[in-house]
N, C-alpha and C positions, 0 to 999 in steps of 0.2 A: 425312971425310964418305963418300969412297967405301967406305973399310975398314966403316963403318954399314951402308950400302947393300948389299953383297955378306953382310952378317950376318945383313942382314934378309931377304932372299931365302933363303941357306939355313935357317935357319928353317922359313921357311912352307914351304920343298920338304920337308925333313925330317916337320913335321908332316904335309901332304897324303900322303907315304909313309904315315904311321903309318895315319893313318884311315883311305883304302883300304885297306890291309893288316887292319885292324879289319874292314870292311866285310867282304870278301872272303874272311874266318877265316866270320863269321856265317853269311852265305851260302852258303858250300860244308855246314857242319856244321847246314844245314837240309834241305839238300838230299839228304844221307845220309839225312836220316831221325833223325837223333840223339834220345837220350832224353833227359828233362830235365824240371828242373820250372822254369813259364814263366807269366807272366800274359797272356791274349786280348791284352789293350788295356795297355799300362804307362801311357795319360795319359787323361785324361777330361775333357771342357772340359764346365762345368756355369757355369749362370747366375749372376752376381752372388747374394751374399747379403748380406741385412742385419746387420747384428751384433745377436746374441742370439739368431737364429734358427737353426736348424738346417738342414744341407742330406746329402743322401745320397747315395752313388753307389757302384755296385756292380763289382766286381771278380772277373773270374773266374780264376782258377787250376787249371793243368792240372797232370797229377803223373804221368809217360810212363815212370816209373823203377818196380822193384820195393820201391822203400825209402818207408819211412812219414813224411809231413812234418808236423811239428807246430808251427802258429803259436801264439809264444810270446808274444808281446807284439807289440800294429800302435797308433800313435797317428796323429793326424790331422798335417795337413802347416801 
């Protein structure tokens, strides 16, 4: 049980390393100024909808690179 215990702890330290290290990759390389192409918003909380009905929500996309991006295919989630 204790060999479980000491497993499960490095673990979750293992992982909290990773996602700080995630975080803190993001953050510096915003901070630069970095180019890149990015959405405003990545999530948009929009109201229940009924089924059959349609719902809309708009998404904007920035493009901070000199290369051309071309959406090729987007489906609903």
């Amino acid at each position: 049980m204790k060999r479980f215990q000491w497993a499960a702890l490095l673990t979750v330290l293992v992982i909290t390393v990773a996602v700080s290290s995630a975080v803190y990759a993001e953050t510096e390389q915003a901070e630069k100024g970095a180019k890149g192409f990015w959405v405003e918003k990545a999530h948009i909380d929009i109201d229940p909808v009924a089924a059959g009905t349609d719902a809309v929500a708009t998404y904007v996309f920035h493009n901070d690179t000199d290369k051309e991006v071309k959406i090729i295919k987007a489906k609903p989630s």
